[in-house]
C-alpha positions as CSV (number, residue, x, y, z in Angstrom):
1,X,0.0,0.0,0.0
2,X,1.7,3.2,-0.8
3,X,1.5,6.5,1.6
4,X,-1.4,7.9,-0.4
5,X,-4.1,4.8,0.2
6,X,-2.7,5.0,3.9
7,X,-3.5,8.5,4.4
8,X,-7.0,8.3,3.4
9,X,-7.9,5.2,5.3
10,X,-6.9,7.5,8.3
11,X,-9.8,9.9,10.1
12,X,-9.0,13.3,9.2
13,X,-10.4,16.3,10.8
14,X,-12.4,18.7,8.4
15,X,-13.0,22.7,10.1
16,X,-16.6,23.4,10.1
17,X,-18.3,26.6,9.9
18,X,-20.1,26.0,13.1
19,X,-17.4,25.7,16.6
20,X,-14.7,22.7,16.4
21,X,-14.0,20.7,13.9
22,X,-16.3,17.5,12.3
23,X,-15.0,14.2,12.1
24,X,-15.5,11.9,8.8
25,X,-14.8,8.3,9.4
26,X,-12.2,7.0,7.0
27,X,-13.7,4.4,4.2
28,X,-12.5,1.3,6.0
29,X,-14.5,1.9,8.9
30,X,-17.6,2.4,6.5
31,X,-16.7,-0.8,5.1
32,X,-16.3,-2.4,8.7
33,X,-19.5,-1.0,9.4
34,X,-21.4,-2.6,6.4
35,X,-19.6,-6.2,7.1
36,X,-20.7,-5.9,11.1
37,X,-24.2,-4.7,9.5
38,X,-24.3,-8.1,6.9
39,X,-23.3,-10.4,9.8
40,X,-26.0,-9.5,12.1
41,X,-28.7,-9.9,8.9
42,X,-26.7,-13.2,8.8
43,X,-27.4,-13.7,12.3
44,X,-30.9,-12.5,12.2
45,X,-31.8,-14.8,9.2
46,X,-30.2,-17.5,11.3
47,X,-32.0,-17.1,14.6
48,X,-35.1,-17.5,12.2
49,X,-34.6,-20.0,10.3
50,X,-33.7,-22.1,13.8
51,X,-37.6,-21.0,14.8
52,X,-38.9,-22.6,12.2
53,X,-37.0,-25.6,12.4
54,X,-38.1,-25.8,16.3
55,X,-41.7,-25.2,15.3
56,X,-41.1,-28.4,12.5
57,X,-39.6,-30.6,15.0
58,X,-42.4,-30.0,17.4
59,X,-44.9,-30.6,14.4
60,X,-42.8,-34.0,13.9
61,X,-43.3,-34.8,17.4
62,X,-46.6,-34.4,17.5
63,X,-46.9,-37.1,14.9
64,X,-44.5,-39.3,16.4
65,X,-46.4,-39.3,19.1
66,X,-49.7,-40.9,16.9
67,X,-50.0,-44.6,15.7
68,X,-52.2,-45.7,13.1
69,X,-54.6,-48.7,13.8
70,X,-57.0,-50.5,11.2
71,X,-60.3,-51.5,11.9
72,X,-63.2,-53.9,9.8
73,X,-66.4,-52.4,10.6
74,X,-68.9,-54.8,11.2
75,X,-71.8,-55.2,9.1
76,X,-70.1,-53.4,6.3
77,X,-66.9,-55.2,5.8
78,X,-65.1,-51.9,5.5
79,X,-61.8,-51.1,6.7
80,X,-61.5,-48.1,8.9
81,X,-58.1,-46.5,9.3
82,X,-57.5,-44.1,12.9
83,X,-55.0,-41.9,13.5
84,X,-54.8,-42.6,17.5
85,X,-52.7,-40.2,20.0
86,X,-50.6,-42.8,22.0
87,X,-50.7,-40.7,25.0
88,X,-54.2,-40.0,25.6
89,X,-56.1,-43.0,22.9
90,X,-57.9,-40.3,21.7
91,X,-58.8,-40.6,17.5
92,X,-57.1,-37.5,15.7
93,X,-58.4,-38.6,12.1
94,X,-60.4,-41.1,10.7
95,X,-60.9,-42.5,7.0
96,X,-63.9,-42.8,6.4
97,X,-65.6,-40.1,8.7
98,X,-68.1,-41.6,11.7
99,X,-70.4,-39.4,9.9
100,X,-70.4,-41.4,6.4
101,X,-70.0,-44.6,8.1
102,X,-73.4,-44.2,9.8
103,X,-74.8,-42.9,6.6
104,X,-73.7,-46.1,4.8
105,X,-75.4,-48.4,7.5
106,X,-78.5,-46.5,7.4
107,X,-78.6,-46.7,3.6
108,X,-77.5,-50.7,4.0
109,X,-80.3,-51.2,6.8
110,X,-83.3,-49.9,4.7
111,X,-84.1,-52.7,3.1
112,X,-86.8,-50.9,0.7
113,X,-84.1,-49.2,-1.1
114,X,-84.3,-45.1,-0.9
115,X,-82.2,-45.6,-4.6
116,X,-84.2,-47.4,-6.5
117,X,-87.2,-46.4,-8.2
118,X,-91.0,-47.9,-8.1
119,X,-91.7,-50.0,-10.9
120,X,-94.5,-48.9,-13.0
């Protein structure tokens, strides 16, 4: 580096107008300033993306924490699958709903048939 790149990397005191003198901060310390400034956007990004990571890995627990457990229902030789919370038993999903399941026995118990038309 020769003398002249030194001297301007150095803070050099520039006489105002007003009292005293102001004080310009040399272009490395801007530079300094903008790579302190880019880390902690790094580290900001960062922090972040380890929230959402913690938020996924409770979302994975959560599901760990489930079993699956296949069912025939009687009467209508279906198979009913249950997504079941180990901890408590309780039924988190179930394919197919309670709601159609009823629907298809009261459909299969009415032995007049509500689908088929009179005959003429």
């Amino acid at each position: 580096m020769d003398i002249t790149n030194d001297i301007t990397f150095r803070q050099t005191q520039i006489p105002s107008r007003d009292s005293g003198a102001e004080i310009r901060k040399p272009a490395k310390q801007t530079k300094q300033a903008n790579v302190i400034s880019e880390a902690n956007k790094a580290l900001a990004d960062e922090q972040k993306k380890q929230a959402e990571k913690q938020k996924a890995d409770e979302s994975v627990a959560e599901y760990l924490n489930t079993g699956v457990q296949f069912e025939i229902e009687k009467g209508l030789g279906i198979v009913v699958a249950k997504l079941v919370d180990k901890n408590t038993g309780e039924v988190i999903r179930q394919v197919p709903a309670k709601e159609m399941i009823e629907i298809a026995k009261a459909i299969k118990g009415n032995s007049s048939g509500i689908f088929l038309s009179k005959e003429a």
